[in-house]
Short mmCIF file of the C-alpha atoms (twelve columns), coordinates in Angstrom:
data_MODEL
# 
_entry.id   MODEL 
# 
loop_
_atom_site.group_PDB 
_atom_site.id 
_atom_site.type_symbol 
_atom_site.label_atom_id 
_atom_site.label_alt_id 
_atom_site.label_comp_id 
_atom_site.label_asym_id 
_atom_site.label_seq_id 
_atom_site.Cartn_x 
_atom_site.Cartn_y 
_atom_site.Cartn_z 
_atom_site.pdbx_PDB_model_num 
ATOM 1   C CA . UNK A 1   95.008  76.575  178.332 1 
ATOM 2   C CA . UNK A 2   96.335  79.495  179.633 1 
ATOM 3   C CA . UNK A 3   99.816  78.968  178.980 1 
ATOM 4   C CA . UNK A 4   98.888  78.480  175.109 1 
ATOM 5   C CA . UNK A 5   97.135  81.669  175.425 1 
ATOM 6   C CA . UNK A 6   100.143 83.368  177.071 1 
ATOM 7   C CA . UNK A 7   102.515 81.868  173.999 1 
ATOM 8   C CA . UNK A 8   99.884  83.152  171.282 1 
ATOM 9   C CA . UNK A 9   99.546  87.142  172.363 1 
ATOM 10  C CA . UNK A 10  102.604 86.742  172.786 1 
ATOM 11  C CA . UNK A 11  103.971 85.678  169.358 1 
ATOM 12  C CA . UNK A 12  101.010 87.909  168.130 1 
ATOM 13  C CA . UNK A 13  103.187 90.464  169.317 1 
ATOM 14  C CA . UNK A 14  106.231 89.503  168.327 1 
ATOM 15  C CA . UNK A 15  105.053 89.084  164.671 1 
ATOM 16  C CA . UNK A 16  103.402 92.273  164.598 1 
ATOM 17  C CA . UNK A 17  106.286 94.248  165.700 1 
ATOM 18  C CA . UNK A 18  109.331 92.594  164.035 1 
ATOM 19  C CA . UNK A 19  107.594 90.633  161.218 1 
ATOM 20  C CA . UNK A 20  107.696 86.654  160.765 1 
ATOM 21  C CA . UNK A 21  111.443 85.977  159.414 1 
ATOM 22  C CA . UNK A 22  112.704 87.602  162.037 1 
ATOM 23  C CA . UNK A 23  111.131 86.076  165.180 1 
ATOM 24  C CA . UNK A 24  112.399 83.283  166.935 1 
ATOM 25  C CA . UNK A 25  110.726 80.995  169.245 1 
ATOM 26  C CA . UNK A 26  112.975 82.328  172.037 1 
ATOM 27  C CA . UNK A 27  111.770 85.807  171.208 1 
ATOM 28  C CA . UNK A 28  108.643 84.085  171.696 1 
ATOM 29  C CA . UNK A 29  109.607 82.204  174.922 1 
ATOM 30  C CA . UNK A 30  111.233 85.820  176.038 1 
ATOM 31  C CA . UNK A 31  107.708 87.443  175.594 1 
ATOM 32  C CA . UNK A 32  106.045 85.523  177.592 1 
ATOM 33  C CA . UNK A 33  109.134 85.041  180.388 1 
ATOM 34  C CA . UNK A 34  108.756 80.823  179.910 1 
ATOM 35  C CA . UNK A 35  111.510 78.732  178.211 1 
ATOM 36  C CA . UNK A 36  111.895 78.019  174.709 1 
ATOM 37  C CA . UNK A 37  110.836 74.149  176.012 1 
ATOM 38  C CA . UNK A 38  107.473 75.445  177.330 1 
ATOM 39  C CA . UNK A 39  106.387 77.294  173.830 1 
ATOM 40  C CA . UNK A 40  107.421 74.123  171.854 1 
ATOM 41  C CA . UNK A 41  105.571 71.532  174.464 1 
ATOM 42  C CA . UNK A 42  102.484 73.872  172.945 1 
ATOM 43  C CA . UNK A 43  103.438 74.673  169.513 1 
ATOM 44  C CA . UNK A 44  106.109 72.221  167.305 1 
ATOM 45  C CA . UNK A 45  107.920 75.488  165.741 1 
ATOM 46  C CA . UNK A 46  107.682 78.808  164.666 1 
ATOM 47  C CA . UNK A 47  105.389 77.930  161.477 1 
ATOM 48  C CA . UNK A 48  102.753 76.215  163.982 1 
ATOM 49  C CA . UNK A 49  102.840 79.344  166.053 1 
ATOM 50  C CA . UNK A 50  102.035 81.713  162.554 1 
ATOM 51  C CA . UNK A 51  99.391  79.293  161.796 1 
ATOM 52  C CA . UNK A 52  97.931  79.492  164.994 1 
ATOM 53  C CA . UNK A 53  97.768  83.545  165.293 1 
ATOM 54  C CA . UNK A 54  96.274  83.714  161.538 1 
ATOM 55  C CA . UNK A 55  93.790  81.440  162.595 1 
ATOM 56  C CA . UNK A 56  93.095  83.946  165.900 1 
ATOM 57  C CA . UNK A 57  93.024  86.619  163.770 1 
ATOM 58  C CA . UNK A 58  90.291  84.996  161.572 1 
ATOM 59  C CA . UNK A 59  88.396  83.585  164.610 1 
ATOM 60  C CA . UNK A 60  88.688  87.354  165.683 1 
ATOM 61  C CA . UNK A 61  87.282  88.898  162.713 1 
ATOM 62  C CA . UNK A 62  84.503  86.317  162.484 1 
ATOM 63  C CA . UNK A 63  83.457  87.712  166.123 1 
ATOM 64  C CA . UNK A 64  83.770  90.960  165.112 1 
ATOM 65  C CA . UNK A 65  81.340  90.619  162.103 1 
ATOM 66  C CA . UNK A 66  78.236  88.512  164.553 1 
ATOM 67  C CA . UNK A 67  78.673  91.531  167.284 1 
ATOM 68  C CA . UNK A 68  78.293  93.844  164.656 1 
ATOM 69  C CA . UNK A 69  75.392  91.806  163.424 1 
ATOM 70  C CA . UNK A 70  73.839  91.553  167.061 1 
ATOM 71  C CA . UNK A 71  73.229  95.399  166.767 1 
ATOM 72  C CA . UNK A 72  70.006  94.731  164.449 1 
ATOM 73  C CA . UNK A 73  71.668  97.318  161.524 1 
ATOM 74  C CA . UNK A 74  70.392  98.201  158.416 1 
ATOM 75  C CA . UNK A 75  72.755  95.929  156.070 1 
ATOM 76  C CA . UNK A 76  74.695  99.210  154.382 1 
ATOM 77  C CA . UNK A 77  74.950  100.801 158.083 1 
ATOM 78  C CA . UNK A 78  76.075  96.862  159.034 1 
ATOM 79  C CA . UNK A 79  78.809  96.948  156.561 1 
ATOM 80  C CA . UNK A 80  80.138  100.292 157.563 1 
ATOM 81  C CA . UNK A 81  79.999  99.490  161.433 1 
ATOM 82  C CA . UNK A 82  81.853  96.209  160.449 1 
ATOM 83  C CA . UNK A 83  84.639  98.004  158.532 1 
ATOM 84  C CA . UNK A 84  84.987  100.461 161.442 1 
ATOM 85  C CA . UNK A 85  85.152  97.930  164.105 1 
ATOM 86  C CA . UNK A 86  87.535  95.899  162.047 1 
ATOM 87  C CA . UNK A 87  89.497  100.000 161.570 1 
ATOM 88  C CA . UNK A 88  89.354  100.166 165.483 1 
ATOM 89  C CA . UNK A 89  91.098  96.259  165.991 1 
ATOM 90  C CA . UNK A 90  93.824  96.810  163.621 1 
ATOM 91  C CA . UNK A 91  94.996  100.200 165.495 1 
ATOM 92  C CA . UNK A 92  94.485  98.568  168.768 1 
ATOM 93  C CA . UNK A 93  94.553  94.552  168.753 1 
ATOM 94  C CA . UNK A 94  97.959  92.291  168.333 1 
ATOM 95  C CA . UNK A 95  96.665  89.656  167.003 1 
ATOM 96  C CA . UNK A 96  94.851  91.413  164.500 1 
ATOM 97  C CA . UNK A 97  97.641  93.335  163.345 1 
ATOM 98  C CA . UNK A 98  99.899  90.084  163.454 1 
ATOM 99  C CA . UNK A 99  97.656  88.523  161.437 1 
ATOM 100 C CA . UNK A 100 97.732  91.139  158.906 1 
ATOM 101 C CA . UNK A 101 101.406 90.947  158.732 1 
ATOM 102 C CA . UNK A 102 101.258 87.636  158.588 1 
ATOM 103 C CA . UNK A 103 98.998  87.359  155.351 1 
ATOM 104 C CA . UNK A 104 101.494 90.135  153.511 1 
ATOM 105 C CA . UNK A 105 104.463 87.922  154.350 1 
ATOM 106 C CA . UNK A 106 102.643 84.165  154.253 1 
ATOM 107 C CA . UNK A 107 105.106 83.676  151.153 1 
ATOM 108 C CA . UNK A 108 107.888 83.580  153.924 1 
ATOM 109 C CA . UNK A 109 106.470 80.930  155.707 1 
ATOM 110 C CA . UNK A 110 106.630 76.911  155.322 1 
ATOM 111 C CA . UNK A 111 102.899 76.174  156.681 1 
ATOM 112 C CA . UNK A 112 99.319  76.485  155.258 1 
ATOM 113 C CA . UNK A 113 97.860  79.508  156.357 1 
ATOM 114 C CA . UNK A 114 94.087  80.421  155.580 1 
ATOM 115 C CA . UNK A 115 92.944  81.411  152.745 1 
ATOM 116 C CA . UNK A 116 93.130  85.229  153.114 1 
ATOM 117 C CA . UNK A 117 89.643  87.637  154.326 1 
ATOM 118 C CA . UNK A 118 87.564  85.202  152.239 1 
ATOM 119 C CA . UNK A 119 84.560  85.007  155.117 1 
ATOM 120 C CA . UNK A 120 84.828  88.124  155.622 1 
ATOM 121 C CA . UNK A 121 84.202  89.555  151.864 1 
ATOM 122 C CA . UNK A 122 81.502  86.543  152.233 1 
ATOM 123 C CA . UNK A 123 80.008  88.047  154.725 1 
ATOM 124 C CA . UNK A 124 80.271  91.963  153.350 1 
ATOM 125 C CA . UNK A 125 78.535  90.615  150.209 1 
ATOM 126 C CA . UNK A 126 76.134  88.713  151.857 1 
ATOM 127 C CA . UNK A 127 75.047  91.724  154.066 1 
ATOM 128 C CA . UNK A 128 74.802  94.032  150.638 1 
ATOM 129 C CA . UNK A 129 72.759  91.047  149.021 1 
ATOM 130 C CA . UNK A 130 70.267  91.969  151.728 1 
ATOM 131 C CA . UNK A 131 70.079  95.836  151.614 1 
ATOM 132 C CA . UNK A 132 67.526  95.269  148.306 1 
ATOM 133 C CA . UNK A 133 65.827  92.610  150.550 1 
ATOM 134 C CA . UNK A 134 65.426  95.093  152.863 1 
ATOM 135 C CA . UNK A 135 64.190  97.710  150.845 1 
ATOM 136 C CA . UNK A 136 67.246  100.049 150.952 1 
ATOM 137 C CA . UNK A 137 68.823  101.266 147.403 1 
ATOM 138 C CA . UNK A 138 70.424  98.155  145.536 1 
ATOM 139 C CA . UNK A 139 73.543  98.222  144.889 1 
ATOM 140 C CA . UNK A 140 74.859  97.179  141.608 1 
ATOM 141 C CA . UNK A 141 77.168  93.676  141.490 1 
ATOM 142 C CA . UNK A 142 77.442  93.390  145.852 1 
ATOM 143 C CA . UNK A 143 79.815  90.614  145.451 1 
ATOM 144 C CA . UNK A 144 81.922  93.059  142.935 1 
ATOM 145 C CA . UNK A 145 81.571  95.767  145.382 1 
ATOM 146 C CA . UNK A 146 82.400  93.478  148.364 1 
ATOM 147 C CA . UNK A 147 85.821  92.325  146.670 1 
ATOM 148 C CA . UNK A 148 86.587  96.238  146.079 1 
ATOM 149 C CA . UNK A 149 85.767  96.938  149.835 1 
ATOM 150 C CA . UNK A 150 87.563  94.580  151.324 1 
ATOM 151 C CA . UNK A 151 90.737  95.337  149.144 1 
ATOM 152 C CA . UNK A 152 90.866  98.800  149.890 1 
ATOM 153 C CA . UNK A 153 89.658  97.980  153.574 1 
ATOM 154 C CA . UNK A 154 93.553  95.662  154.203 1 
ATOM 155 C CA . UNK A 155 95.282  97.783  151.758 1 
ATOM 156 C CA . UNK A 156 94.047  100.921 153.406 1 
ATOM 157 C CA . UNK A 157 95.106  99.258  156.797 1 
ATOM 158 C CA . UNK A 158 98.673  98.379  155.623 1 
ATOM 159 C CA . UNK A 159 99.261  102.121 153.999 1 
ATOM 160 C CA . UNK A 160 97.839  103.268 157.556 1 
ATOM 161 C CA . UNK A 161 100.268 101.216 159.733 1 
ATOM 162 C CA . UNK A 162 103.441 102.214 157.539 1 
ATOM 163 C CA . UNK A 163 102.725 106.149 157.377 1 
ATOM 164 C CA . UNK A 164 100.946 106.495 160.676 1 
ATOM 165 C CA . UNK A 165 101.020 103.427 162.878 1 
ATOM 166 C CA . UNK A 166 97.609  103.668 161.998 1 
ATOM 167 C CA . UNK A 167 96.598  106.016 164.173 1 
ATOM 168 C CA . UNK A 168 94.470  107.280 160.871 1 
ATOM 169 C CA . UNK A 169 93.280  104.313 160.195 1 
ATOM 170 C CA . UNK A 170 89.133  105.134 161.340 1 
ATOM 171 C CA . UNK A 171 89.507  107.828 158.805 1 
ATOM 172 C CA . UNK A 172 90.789  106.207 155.910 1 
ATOM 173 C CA . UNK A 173 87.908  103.395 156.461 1 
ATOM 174 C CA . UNK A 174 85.365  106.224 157.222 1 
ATOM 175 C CA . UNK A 175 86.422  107.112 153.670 1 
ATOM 176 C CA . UNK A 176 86.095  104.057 151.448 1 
ATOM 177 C CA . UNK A 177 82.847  102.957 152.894 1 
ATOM 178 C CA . UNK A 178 81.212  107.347 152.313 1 
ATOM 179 C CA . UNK A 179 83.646  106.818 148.397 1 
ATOM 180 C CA . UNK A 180 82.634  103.227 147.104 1 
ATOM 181 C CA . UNK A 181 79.365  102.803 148.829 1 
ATOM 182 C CA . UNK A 182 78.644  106.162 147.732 1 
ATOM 183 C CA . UNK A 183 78.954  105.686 144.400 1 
ATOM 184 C CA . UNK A 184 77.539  102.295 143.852 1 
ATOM 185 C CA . UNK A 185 74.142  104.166 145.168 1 
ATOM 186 C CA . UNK A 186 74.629  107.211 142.704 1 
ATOM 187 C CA . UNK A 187 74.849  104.666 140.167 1 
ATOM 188 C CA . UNK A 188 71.960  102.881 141.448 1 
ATOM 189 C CA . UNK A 189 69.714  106.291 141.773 1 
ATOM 190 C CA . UNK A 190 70.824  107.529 138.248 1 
ATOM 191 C CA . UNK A 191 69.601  104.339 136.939 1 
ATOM 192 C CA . UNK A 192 66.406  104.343 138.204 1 
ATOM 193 C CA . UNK A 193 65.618  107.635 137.351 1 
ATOM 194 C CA . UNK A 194 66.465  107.003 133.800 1 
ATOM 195 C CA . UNK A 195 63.856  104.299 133.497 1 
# 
């Protein structure tokens, strides 16, 4: 089990740095300083081995949102902590920012990847479905707002890694959650105090 382990960092690494069409299993097989026979006895080709570090990267994230969970948050603080621990894993985990890669170029390659962040905008929605529960201000459409989040969380990530190799990237999250949560409270307020 350790071997396959071994093989998936290290094609995590090699797709984050050069991007899937141009990795090769022997780049692969280099990585990890095995043959190329050893990384297919674990993985059939190079589309198994994409498959395989999207689904780490999902695994990944899905761990990411139950520790942030564990913490007992408010559900608004909840979905900020989860957007900054998912901010702190793309500028410091492979896998994570393979698997980012991988879902921009998943056009490129010949295997079923899955489908992309949909638990995780399930689970930002589900956590602002709760803030009313819990008797902080509603916000207005959370599966709407969950969708926008989640767009501008990857799309903030990607604009990160090409300008800064996201070494901004805790800023520009800090950002969207203080912008669109922000405002889908001021919304909320002004329409209560209308009524």
């Amino acid at each position: 089990m350790r071997t396959r382990a071994q093989i998936l960092h290290a094609a995590a690494e090699a797709f984050a740095t050069k991007g899937y069409p141009s990795v090769t299993v022997l780049d692969v097989a280099d990585l990890t300083g095995m043959t190329k026979g050893a990384v297919y006895f674990h993985f059939a080709n190079k589309e198994a081995l994409a498959t395989a570090v999207a689904e780490e990267f999902y695994r990944k994230l899905g761990r990411l949102s139950d520790s942030v969970a564990e913490r007992g948050l408010e559900p608004v603080p909840r979905v900020i902590a989860f957007f900054t621990e998912t901010a702190l894993a793309f500028r410091d985990d492979v896998v994570i920012q393979a698997g980012a890669r991988l879902q921009i170029e998943r056009s490129l390659i010949d295997s079923a990847l899955p489908p992309p962040y949909r638990d995780y905008t399930d689970t930002v929605s589900r956590w602002l479905r709760e803030a009313e529960d819990d008797g902080e201000p509603a916000i207005d459409s959370p599966d709407a707002v969950a969708r926008v989040l989640v767009a501008a969380l990857f799309g903030a990530q990607h604009i990160s890694w090409v300008l800064t190799d996201r070494t901004d990237i805790t800023d520009r999250v800090d950002e969207i959650a203080r912008v669109v949560l922000g405002t889908c409270r001021a919304g909320t307020d002004r329409g209560r105090q209308r009524v």
